[in-house]
N, C-alpha and C positions, 0 to 999 in steps of 0.2 A: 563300640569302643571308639573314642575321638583319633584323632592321626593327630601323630607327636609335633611336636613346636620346630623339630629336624626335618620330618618328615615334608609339615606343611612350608615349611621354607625354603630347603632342597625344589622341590615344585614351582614356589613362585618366582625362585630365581631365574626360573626360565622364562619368564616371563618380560620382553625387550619393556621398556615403557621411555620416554623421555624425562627427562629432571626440570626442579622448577625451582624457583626459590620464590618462596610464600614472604611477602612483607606486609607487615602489621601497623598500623598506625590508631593507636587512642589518644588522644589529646595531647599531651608533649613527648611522647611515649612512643617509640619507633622497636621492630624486633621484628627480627628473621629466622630465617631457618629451610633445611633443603626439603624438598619434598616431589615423591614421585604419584604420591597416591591423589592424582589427581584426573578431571573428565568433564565433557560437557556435558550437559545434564540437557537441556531444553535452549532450542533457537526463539521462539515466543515466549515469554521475554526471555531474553540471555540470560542463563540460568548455569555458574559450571559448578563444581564440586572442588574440596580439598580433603582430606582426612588427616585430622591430628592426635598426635598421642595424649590422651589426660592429662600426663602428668609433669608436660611441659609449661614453659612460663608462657609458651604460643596460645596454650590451649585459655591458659589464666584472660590472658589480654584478648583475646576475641570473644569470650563470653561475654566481657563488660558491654555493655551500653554502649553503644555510638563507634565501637570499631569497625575499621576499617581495611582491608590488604588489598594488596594487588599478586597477580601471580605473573611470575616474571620467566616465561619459558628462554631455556637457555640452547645456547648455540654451540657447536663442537668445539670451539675453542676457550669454553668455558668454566672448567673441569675444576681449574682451582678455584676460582669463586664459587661452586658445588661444595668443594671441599672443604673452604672456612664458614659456609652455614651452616654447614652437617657438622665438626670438628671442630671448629676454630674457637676461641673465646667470643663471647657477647660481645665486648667493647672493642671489637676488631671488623666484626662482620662488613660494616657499612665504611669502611676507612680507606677501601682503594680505586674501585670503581666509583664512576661519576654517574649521583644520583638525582630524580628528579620528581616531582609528582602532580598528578595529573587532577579530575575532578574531586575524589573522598581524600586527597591528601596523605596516602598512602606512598610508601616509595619504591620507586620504577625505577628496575635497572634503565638508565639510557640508552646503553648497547644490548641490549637484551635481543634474542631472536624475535621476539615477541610477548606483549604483557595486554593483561585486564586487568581493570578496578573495578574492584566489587565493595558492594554493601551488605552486611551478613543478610541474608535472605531469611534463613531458617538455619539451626544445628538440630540434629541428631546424634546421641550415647550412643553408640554401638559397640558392646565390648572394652576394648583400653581404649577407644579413640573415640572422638566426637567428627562424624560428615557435618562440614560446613558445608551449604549451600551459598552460593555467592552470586549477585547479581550484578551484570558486570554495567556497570557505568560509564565505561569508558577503555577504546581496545585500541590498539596498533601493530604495527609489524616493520620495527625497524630496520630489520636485517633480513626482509624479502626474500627470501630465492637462498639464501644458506643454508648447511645440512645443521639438523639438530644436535645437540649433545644426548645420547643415549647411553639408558645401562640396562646389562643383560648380565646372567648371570656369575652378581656380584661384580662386574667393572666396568667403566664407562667403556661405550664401543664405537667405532665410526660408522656412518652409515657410507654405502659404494652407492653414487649417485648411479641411474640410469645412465648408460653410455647413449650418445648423441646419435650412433649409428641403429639404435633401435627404432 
């Protein structure tokens, strides 16, 4: 017998991960969206992961030819830019934070905790969603040494840095 869609979610909510916002670029075509189901995959060559649901317009526009994203890990102060990728309307996402783009012309948060540009590598079906494999192009870290934005079961959490006196 499979374990229910309650069962298997209850479960993964315990599960802390950090939040991302996946951006998409195909030719004059730009689209975002939050995502936590993400991973490195391989240091030879820079290889990380995203997973997307089918039956989004994400999943549409990175199937095509020649797209491109960048994943744009976020910073604990970043909760409501999480929040208008995951919710917000389409033509709002890209509207308040200042963006930029780097080698595949994909768009980089500029205050992001940190981002890579990748070129699809490979996709794989698995289920409702397609693993992007993403080869990353080009990386940075512009918010060095700050705590990430995390979520753990069901809401973003702080992380308690190491105390100094450790």
């Amino acid at each position: 017998m499979a374990v229910s869609n309650d069962d298997f979610r209850s479960v993964l909510s315990h599960f802390a991960s950090g939040v991302t916002l996946v951006t998409i670029h195909h030719e004059e075509e730009q689209h975002g969206l939050t995502v936590s189901a993400f991973a490195s995959i391989s240091m030879e060559p820079p290889i990380i992961m995203v997973a997307i649901n089918q039956n989004g317009h994400s999943h549409d526009l990175l199937m095509k030819e020649g797209a491109t994203f960048a994943v744009n890990l976020l910073a604990a102060d970043q909760a409501e830019a999480s929040n208008r990728f995951a919710w917000g309307h389409e033509d709002e996402r890209f509207k308040i934070e200042a963006w930029t783009t780097a080698v595949t012309g994909a768009p980089i948060l500029s205050n992001a905790l940190a981002w890579l540009d990748c070129t699809v590598h490979a996709a794989h079906h698995v289920g409702s969603h397609t693993i992007f494999l993403g080869q990353v192009q080009e990386a940075s870290t512009p918010r060095a040494g700050e705590l990430p934005l995390l979520y753990w079961n069901r809401g973003y959490r702080e992380m308690v840095p190491p105390s100094a006196e450790n």
